[in-house]
LOKE-898939 format. One record per residue (C-alpha): x negated, y, z negated. Coordinates in pm, 1 decimal. Layout:
[rec [X, Y, Z]] ...
This chain:
[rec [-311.9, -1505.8, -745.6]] [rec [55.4, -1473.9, -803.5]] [rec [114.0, -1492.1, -1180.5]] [rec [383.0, -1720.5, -1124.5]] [rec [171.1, -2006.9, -915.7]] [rec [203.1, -2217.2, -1260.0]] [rec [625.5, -2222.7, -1258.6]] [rec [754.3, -2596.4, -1284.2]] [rec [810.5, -2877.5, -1410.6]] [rec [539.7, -3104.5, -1537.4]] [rec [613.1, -3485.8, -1687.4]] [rec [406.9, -3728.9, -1870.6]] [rec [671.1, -3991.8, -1773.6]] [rec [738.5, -4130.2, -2101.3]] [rec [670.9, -3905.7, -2401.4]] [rec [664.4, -3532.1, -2293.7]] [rec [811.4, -3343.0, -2065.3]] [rec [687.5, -2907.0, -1980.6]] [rec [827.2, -2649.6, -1804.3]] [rec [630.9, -2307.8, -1740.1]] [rec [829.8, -1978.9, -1640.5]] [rec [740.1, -1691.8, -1590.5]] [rec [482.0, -1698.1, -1887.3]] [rec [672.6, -1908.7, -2116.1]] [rec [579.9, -2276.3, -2219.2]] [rec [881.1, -2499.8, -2286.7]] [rec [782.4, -2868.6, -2447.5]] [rec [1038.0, -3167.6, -2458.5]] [rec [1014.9, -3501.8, -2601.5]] [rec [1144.1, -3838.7, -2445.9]] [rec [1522.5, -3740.0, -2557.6]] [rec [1464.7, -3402.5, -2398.1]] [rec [1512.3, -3169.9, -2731.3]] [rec [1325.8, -2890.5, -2739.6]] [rec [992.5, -2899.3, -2931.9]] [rec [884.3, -2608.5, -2853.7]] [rec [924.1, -2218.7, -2696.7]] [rec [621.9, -2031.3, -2671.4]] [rec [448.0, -1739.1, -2480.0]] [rec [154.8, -1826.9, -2297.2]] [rec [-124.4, -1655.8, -2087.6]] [rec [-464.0, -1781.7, -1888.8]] [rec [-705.7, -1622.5, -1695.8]] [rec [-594.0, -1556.1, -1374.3]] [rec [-976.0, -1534.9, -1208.5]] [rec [-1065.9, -1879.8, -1328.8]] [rec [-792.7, -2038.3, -1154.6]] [rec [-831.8, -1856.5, -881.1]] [rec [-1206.6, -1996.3, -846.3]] [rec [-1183.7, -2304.3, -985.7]] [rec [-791.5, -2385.4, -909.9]] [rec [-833.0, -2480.2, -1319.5]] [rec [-795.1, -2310.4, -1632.8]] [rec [-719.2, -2323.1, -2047.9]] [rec [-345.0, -2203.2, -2139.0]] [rec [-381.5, -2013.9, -2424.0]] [rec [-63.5, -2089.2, -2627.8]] [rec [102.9, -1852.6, -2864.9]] [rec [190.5, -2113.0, -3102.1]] [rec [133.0, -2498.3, -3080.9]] [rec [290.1, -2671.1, -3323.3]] [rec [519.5, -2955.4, -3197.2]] [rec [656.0, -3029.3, -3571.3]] [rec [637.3, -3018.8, -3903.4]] [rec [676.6, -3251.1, -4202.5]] [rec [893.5, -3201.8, -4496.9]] [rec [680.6, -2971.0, -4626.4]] [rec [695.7, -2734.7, -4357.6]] [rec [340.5, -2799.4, -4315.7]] [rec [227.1, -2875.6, -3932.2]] [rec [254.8, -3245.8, -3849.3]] [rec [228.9, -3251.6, -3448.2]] [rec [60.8, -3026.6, -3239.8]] [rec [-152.5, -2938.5, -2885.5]] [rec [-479.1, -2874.5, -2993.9]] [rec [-574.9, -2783.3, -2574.5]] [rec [-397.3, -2757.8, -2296.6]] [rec [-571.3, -2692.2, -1903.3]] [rec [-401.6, -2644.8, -1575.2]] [rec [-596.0, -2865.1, -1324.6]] [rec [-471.7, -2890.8, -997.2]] [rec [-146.5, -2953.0, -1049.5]] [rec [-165.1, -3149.5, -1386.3]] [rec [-138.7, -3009.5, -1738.4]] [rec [-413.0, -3145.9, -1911.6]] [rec [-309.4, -3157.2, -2323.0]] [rec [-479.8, -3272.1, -2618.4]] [rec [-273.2, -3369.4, -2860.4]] [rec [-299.7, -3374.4, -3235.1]] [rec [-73.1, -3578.8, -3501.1]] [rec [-158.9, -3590.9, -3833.4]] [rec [-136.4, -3961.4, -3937.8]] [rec [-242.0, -4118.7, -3587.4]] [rec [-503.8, -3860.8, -3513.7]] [rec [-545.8, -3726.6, -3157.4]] [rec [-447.2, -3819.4, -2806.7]] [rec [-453.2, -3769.4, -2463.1]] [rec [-175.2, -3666.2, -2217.5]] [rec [-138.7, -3613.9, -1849.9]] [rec [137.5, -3420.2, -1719.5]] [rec [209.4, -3411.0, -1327.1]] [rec [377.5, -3140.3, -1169.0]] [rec [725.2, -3269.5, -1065.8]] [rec [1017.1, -3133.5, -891.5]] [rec [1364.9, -3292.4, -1085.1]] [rec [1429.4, -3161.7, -1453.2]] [rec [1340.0, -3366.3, -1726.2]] [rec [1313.3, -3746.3, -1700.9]] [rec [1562.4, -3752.5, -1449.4]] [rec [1434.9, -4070.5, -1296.0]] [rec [1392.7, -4258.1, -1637.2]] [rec [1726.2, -4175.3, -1795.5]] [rec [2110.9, -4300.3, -1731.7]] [rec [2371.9, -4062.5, -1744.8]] [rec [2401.5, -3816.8, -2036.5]] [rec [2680.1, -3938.6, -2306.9]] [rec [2767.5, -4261.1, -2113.6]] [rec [2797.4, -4455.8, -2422.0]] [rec [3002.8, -4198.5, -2597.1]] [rec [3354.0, -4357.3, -2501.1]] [rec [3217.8, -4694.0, -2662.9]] [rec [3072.2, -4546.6, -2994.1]] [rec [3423.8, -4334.9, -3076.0]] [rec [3589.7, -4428.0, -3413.4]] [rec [3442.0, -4599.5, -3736.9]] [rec [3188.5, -4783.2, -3794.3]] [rec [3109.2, -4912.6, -4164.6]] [rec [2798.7, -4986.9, -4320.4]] [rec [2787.2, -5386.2, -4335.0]] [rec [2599.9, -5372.9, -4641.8]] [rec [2737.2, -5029.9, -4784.3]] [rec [3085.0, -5007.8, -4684.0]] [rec [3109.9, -4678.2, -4896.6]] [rec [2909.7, -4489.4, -4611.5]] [rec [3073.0, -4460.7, -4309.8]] [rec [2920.1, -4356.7, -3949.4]] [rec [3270.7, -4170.0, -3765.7]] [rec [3228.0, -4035.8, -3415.2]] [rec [3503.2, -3851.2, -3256.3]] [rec [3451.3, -3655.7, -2948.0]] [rec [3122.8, -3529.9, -2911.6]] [rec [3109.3, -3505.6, -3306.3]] [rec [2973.1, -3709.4, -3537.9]] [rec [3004.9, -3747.4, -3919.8]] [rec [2770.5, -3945.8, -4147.9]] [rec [3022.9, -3983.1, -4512.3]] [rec [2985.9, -4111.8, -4870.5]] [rec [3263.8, -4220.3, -5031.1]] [rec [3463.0, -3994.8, -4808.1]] [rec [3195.0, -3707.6, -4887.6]] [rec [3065.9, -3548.8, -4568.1]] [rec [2751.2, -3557.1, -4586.2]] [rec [2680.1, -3455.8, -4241.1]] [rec [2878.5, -3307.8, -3945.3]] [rec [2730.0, -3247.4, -3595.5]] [rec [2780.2, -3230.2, -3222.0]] [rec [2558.2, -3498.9, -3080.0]] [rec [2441.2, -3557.2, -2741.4]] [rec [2364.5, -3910.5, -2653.6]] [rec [2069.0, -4040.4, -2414.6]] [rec [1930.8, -4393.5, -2352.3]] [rec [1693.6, -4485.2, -2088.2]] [rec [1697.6, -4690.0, -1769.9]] [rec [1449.5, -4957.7, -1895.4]] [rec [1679.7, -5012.5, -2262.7]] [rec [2015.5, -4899.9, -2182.9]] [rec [2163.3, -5071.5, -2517.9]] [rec [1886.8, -4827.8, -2752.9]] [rec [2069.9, -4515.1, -2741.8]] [rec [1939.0, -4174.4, -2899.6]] [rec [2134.8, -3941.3, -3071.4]] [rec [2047.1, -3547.3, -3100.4]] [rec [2226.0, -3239.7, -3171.0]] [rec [2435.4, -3131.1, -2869.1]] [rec [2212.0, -2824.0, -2756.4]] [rec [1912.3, -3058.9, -2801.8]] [rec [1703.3, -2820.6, -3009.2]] [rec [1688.9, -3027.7, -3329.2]] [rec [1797.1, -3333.0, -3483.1]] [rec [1940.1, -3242.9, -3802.9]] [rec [2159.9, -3507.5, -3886.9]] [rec [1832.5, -3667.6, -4020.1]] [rec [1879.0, -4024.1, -4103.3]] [rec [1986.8, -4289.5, -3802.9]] [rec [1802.4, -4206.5, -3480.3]] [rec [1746.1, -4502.3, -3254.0]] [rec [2074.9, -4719.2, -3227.8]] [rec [2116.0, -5057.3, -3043.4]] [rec [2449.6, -5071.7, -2925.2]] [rec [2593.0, -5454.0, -2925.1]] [rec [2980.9, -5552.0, -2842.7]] [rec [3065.2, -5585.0, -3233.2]] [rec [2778.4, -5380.7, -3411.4]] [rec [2523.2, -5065.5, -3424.0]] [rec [2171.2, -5159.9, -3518.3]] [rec [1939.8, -4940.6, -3652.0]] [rec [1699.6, -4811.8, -3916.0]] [rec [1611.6, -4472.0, -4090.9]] [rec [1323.7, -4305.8, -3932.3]] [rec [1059.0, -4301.3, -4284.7]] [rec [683.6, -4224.6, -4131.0]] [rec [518.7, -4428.1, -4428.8]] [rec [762.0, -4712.4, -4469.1]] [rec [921.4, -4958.3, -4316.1]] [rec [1324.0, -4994.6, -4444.5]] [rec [1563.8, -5286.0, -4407.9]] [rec [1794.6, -5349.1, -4106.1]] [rec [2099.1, -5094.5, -4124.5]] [rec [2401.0, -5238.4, -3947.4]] [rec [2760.6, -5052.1, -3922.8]] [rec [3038.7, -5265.9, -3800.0]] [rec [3464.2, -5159.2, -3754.0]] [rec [3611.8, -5201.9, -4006.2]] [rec [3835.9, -5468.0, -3923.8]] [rec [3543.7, -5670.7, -3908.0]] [rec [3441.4, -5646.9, -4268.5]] [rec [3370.7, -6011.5, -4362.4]] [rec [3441.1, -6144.6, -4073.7]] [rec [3113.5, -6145.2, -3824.8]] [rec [2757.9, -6245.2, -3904.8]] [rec [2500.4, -5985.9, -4022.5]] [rec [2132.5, -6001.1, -3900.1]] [rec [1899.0, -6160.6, -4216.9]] [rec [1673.8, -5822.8, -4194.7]] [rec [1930.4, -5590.5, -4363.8]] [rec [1812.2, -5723.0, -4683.4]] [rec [1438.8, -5699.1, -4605.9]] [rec [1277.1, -5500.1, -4852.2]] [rec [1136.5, -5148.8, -4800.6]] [rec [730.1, -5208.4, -4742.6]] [rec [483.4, -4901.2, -4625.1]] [rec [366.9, -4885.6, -4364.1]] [rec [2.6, -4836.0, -4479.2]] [rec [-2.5, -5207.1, -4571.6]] [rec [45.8, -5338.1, -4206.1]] [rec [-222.0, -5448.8, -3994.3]] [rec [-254.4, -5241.0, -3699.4]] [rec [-107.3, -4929.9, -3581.3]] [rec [230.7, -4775.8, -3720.1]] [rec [534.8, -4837.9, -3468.5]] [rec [522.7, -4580.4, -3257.7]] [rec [887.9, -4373.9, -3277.2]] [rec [1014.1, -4407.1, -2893.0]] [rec [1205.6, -4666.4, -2678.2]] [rec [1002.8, -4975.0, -2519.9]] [rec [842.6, -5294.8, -2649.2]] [rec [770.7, -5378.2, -3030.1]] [rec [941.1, -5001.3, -3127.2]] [rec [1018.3, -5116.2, -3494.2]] [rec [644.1, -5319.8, -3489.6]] [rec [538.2, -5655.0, -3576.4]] [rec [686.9, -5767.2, -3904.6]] [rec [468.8, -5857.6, -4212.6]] [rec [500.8, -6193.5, -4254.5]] [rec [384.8, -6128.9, -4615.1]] [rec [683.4, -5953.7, -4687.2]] [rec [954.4, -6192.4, -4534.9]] [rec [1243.1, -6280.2, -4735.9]] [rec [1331.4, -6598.6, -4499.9]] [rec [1191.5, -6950.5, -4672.8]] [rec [914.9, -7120.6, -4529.7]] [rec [976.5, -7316.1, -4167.8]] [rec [1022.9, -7720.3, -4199.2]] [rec [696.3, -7874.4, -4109.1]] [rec [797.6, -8083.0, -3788.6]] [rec [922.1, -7896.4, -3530.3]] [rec [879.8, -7914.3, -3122.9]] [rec [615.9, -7625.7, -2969.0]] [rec [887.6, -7421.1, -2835.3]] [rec [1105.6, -7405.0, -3185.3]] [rec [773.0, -7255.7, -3324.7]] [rec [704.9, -7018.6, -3041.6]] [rec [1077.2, -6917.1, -3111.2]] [rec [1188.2, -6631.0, -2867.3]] [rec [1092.1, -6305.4, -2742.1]] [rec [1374.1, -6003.1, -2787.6]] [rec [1481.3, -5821.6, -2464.4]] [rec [1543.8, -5459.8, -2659.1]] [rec [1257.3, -5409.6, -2896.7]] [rec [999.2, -5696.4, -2746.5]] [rec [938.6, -5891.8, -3095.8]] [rec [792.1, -6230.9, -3031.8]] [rec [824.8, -6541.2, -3237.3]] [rec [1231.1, -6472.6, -3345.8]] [rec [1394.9, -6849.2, -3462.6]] [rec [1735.4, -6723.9, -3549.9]] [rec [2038.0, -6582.8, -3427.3]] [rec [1937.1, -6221.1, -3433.5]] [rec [1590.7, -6011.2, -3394.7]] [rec [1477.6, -5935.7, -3764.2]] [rec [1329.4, -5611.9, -3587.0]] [rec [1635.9, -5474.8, -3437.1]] [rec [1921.7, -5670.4, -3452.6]] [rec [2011.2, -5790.5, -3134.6]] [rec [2147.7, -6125.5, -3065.9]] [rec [1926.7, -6390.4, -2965.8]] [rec [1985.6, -6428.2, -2591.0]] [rec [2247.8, -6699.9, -2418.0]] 
């Protein structure tokens, strides 16, 4: 069988994305940065009888915490028929299962809007509502995270967002290889504000909210920037899952809430309060999701 019969492309359809070439394994996640580069071999008889068989992988390991110690990886991964087959290992979740399908567009073509569309909108300032010290500046493709006017990071970024939540945007670096820049990942984009909050695996943070500067005292700030940092370990069920669709910051702890106590008397619908359209959190009563900021639709 022609060593090459496993060359393509091969997507989950929401979390990872493979290409094989020539012998070489390339894994991206959902924003399409590169996980991982790795030789790989399998035995060419085995698929040839059984149109199956294990890819042995020269390395596996998706990422690592700060510790440099191995935080994500594929435990097994089998060609069947057209599918990659991986089991998947993370070390706070524990393992999972993933399908991949062999496809023929590059990665999540039909899933994501245009590359850097949102780029034009983002240029400028943007100050931290709470913090106006630290500033969020994007010009061009480059962005700069500052201090009082310390640079504390400088980067070429490429943006993404997704079909199904255009307005939660992704930044990476620009060659999509890393994400360095280390501290605001997920934005929501609204007319007057970016929403977002520090990616921490074992605790939840406030709200963080950067507005222009011209509007400094002048707009509204969601309630949830001064939520208190909680982690996660105290929340009943899973932790929020780091990627783009329904309830992506989780259900809030209504143990922790810093909002007072609801009146007694209200109608069945005030109670119910209302679902968000970006992040999917139910039971919202005021002007703007506590989970990601957006405003409480007209």
């Amino acid at each position: 069988m022609n060593h090459n019969c496993l060359n393509g492309f091969y997507e989950e359809g929401y979390h990872y994305y493979m290409e094989i070439s020539d012998g070489v394994l390339t894994v991206r996640d959902y924003a399409r940065r590169i996980m991982l580069t790795t030789d790989i071999s399998w035995d060419e008889e085995a698929l040839e009888r059984e149109g199956k068989t294990e890819i042995r992988l020269s390395d596996n390991v998706l990422s690592k915490d700060v510790q440099g110690e191995p935080m994500t990886m594929i435990k097994k991964l089998v060609y069947d028929r057209d599918c990659l087959e991986m089991d998947y290992y993370y070390t706070i979740m524990g393992e999972s299962h993933y399908t991949l399908k062999r496809v023929e567009q590059g990665p999540f073509d039909h899933i994501q809007i245009l590359d850097d569309e949102w780029l034009p909108k983002l240029q400028g300032q943007w100050v931290n509502g709470i913090e106006p010290s630290e500033i969020l500046e994007i010009k061009d493709d480059e962005l700069k995270i500052m201090i009082d006017n310390s640079i504390l990071v400088s980067a070429k970024i490429h943006v993404t967002a997704q079909k199904s939540y255009p307005k939660l945007i992704q930044i990476c670096d620009s060659d999509l290889t890393k994400f360095d820049f280390g501290l605001y990942q997920f934005i929501t984009v609204e007319p007057d504000m970016l929403t977002t909050r520090m990616i921490v695996m074992d605790a939840r943070v406030p709200l963080e909210v950067f507005i222009r500067p011209e509007n400094v005292g002048k707009i509204e700030l969601p309630a949830s920037v001064h939520d208190p940092i909680v982690s996660t370990m105290t929340f009943r069920g899973d932790i929020a899952p780091l990627i783009p669709g329904p309830g992506t910051f989780g259900p809030q702890d209504p143990s922790v809430s810093d909002k007072a106590p609801l009146p007694q008397k209200e109608s069945e619908s005030e109670a119910s309060g209302w679902t968000c359209p970006v992040c999917g959190a139910h039971g919202n009563t005021g002007k703007f999701c506590p989970e990601c900021g957006s405003p409480r639709p007209l």
